[in-house]
C-alpha positions in Angstrom: 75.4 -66.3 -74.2 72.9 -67.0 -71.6 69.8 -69.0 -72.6 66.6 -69.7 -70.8 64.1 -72.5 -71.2 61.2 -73.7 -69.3 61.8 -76.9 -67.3 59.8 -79.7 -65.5 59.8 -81.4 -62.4 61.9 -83.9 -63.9 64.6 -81.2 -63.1 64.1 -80.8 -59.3 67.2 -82.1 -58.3 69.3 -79.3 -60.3 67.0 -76.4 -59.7 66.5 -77.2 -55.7 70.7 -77.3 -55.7 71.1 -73.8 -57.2 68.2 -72.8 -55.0 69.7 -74.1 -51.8 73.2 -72.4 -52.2 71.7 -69.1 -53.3 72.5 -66.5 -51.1 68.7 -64.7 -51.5 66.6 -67.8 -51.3 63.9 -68.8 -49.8 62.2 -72.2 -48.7 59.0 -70.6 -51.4 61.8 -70.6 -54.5 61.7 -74.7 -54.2 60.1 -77.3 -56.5 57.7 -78.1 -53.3 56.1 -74.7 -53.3 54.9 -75.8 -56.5 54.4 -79.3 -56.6 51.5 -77.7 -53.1 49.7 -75.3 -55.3 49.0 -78.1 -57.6 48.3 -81.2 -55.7 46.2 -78.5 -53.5 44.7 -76.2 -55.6 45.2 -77.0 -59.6 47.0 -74.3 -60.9 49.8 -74.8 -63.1 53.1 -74.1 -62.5 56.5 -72.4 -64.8 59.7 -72.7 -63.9 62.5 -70.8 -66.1 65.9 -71.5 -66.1 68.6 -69.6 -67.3 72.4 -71.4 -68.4 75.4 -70.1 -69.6 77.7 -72.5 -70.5 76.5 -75.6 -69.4 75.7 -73.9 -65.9 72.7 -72.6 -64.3 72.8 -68.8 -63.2 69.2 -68.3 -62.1 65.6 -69.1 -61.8 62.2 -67.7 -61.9 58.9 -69.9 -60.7 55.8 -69.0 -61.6 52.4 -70.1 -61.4 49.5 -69.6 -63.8 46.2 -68.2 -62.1 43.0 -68.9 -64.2 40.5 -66.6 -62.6 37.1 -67.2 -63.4 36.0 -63.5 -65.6 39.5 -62.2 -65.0 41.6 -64.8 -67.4 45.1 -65.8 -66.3 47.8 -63.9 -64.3 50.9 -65.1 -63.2 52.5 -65.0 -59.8 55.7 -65.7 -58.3 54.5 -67.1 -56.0 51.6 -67.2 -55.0 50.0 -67.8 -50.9 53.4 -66.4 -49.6 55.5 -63.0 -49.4 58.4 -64.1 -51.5 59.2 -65.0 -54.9 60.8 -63.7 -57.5 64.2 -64.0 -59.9 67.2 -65.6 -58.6 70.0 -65.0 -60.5 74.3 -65.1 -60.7 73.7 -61.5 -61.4 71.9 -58.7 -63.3 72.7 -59.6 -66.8 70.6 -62.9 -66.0 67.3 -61.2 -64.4 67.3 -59.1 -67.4 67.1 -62.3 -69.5 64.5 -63.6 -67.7 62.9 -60.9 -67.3 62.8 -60.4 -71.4 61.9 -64.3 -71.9 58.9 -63.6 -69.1 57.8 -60.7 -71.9 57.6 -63.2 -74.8 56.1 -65.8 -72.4 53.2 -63.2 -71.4 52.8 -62.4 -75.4 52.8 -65.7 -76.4 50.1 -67.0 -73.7 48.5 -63.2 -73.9 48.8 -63.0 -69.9 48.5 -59.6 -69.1 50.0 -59.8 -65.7 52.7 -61.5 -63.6 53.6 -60.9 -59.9 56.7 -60.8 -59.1 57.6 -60.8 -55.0 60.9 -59.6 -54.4 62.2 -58.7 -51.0 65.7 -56.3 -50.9 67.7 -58.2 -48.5 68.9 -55.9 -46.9 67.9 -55.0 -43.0 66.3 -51.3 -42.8 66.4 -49.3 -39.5 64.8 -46.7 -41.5 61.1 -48.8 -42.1 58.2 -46.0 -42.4 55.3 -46.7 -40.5 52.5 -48.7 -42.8 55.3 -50.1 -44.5 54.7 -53.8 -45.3 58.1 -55.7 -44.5 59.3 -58.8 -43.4 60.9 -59.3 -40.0 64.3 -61.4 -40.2 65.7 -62.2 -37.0 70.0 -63.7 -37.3 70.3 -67.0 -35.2 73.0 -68.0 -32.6 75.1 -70.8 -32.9 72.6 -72.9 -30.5 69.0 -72.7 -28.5 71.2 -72.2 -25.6 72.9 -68.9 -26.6 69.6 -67.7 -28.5 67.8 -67.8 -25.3 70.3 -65.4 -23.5 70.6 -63.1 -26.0 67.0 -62.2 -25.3 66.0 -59.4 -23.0 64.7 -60.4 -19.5 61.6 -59.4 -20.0 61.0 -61.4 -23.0 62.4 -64.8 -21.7 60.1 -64.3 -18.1 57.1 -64.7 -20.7 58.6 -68.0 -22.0 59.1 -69.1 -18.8 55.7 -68.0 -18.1 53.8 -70.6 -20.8 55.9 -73.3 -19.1 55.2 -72.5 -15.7 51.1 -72.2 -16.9 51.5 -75.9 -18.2 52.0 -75.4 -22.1 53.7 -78.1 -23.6 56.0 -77.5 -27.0 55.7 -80.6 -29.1 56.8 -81.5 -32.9 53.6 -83.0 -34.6 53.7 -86.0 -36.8 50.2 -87.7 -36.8 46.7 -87.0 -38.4 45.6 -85.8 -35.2 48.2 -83.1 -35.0 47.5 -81.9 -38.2 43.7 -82.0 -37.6 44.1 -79.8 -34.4 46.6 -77.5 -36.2 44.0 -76.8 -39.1 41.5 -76.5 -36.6 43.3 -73.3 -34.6 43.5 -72.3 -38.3 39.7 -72.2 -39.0 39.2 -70.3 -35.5 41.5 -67.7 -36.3 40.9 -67.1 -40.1 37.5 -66.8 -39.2 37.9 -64.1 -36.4 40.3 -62.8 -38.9 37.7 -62.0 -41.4 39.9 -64.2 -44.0 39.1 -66.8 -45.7 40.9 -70.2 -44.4 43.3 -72.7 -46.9 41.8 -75.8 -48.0 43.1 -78.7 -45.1 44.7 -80.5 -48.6 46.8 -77.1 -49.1 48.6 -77.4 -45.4 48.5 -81.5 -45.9 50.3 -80.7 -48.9 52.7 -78.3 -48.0 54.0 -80.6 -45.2 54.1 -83.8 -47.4 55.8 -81.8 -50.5 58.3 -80.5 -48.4 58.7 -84.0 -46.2 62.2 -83.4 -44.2 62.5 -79.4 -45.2 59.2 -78.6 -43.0 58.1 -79.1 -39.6 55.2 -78.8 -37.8 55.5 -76.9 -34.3 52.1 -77.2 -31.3 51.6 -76.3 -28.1 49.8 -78.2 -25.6 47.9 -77.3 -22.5 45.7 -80.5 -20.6 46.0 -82.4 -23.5 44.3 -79.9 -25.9 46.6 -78.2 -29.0 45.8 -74.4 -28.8 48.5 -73.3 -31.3 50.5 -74.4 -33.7 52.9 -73.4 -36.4 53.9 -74.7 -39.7 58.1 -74.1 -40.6 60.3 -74.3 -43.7 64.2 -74.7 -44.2 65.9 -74.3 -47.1 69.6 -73.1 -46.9 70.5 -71.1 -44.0 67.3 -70.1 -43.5 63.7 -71.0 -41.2 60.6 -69.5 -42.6 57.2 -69.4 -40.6 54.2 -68.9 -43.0 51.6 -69.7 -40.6 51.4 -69.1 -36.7 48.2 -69.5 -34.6 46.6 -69.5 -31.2 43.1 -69.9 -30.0 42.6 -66.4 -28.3 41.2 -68.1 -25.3 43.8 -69.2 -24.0 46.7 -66.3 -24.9 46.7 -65.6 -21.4 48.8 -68.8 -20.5 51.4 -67.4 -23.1 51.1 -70.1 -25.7 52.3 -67.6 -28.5 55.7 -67.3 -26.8 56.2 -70.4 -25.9 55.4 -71.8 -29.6 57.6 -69.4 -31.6 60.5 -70.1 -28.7 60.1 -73.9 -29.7 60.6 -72.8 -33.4 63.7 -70.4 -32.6 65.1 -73.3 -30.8 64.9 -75.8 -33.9 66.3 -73.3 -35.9 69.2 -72.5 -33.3 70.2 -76.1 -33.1 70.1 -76.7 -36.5 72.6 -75.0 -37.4 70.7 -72.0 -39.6 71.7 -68.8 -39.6 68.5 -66.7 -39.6 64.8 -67.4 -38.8 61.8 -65.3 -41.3 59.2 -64.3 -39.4 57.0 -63.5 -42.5 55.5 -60.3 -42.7 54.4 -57.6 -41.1 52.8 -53.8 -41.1 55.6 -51.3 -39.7 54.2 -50.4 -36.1 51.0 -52.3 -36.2 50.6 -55.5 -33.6 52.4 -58.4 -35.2 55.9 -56.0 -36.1 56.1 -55.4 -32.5 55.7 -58.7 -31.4 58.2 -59.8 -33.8 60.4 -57.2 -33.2 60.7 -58.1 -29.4 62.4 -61.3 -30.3 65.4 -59.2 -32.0 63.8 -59.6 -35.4 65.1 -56.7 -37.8 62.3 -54.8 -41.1 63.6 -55.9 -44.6 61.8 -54.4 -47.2 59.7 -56.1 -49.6 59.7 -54.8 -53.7 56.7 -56.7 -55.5 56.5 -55.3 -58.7 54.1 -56.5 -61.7 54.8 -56.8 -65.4 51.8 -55.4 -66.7 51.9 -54.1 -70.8 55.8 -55.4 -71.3 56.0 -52.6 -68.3 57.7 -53.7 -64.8 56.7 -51.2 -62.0 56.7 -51.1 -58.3 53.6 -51.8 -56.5 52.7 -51.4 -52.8 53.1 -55.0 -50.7 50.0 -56.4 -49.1 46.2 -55.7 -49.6 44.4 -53.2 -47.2 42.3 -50.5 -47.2 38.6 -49.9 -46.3 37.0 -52.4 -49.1 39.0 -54.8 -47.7 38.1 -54.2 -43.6 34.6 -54.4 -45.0 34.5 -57.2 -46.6 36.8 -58.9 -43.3 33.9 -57.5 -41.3 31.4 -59.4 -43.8 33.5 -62.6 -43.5 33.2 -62.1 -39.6 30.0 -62.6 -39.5 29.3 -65.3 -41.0 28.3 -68.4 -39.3 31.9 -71.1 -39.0 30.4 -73.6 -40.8 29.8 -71.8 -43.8 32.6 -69.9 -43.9 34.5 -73.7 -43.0 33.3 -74.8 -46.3 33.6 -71.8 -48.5 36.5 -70.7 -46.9 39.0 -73.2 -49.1 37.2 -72.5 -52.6 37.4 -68.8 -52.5 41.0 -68.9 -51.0 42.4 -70.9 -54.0 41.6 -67.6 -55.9 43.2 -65.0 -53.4 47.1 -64.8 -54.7 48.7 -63.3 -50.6 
């Protein structure tokens, strides 16, 4: 009989384990994820277990959105594109997936999130697709770098020839300057930036399982990148340059210094995150050998689970980026965190 419970972070030890050695997992299914939203942001966070026999066979983390006019929603999880059920197999989602029902009743949540990806590489991605771009590692940085097209590995060289720098950050000044390419970019963007205590938190939460990647050029950091391991696998949830200086190839050179920590540590694939099939960031992704796996979000909405389209777009939302544009950085600086607590992707 398989029985599920809700567990605490007392339990962290057991429920990172199953999450490491789980073939579909990502570095978003551990208790850090969580333990971020909270310290950063306040919401509360679920996480479900299911045994059988003394064992665990799968999990399911969730987090509890209170929306001010809107009530609560759930999300697995939330400010990234994975989440989801991990399970032993399908007899155990279904549990979950029926003790999630009660849970919803109980609580009267109307709606829950739940961010599953397919795992398996498509060749056959549709154009407007949203999917994530998975790229399998070599065994070091060495034979990663030649398995890259000439082309490709000229524009690494490039960045290094025009005097960027890859560095591993570690101090309060690199976090500063890495938050800071982040307000640029948001801003230009037309999205609203995370709060510096959600990034702060991320790296603290996750301590040895995340790192934080810059580049360099006269001293000044004009990108930087934020990584997360867990099992065989690196994930990059945030990558940014200042625009001005993309013409010295820092973009290259940054997610090179990534692929190479990844190489030679022994993973076996590297997330880019995701992207729209055809649009700018697929192809640059795609260049580095990075393959489309398609993402399944569905929501539980009325005891009902149904497939939903991954990703918000459309023309509200180019008009409200254009909106966002436009207003002056140091407004957007400080409203930027509050409204972005709210905003689930």
């Amino acid at each position: 009989m398989i029985g599920v419970r809700q567990v605490s972070w007392q339990d962290s030890s057991i429920w990172d384990q199953y999450v490491e050695q789980h073939p579909q997992a990502t570095p978003y299914h551990l208790m850090a994820w969580g333990r971020a939203v909270e310290k950063a942001y306040g919401h509360r966070c679920i996480y479900l277990v299911a045994e059988q026999e003394g064992s665990l066979v799968g999990v399911l983390p969730l987090v509890a959105f209170s929306i001010p006019l809107l009530g609560t929603q759930l999300c697995s999880l939330p400010f990234c594109d994975l989440g989801g059920i991990l399970s032993d197999n399908e007899q155990v989602s279904v549990a979950l997936l029926q003790h999630l029902k009660q849970f919803m009743s109980d609580q009267r949540v109307k709606s829950a999130d739940l961010r599953h990806t397919e795992h398996v590489a498509s060749e056959a991605a549709q154009p407007g697709e949203k999917v994530r771009m998975v790229l399998p590692l070599e065994a070091s940085a060495e034979q990663q770098f030649k398995q890259f097209k000439s082309k490709l590995r000229s524009q690494v060289r490039k960045a290094e020839k025009n005097g960027v720098v890859f560095l591993q950050g570690s101090s309060e000044a690199h976090r500063q300057a890495f938050y800071r390419v982040m307000q640029v970019n948001m801003h230009q963007l037309g999205s609203p930036v995370h709060s510096r205590l959600w990034f702060d938190s991320v790296l603290d939460c996750y301590a040895g399982r995340a790192r934080l990647g810059l580049v360099e050029f006269e001293g000044k950091i004009v990108g930087g990148a934020i990584i997360l391991l867990c099992g065989n696998t690196v994930t990059v949830p945030w990558a940014s340059t200042l625009p001005e200086y993309n013409k010295l190839a820092p973009n290259m050179l940054l997610y090179w210094g990534l692929l190479s920590i990844a190489a030679e540590g022994g993973f076996k694939q590297f997330d880019f995150g995701r992207s729209t099939v055809d649009e700018g960031t697929y192809r640059f992704k795609k260049q580095w050998g990075a393959c489309p796996v398609p993402l399944q979000w569905q929501v539980m909405r009325d005891q009902q689970l149904t497939t939903v389209e991954s990703g918000v777009g459309g023309g509200m939302r180019d008009k409200v980026a254009e909106i966002w544009q436009a207003l002056p950085m140091p407004l957007v600086n400080f409203f930027g965190p509050i409204v972005r607590r709210y905003i689930s992707l």
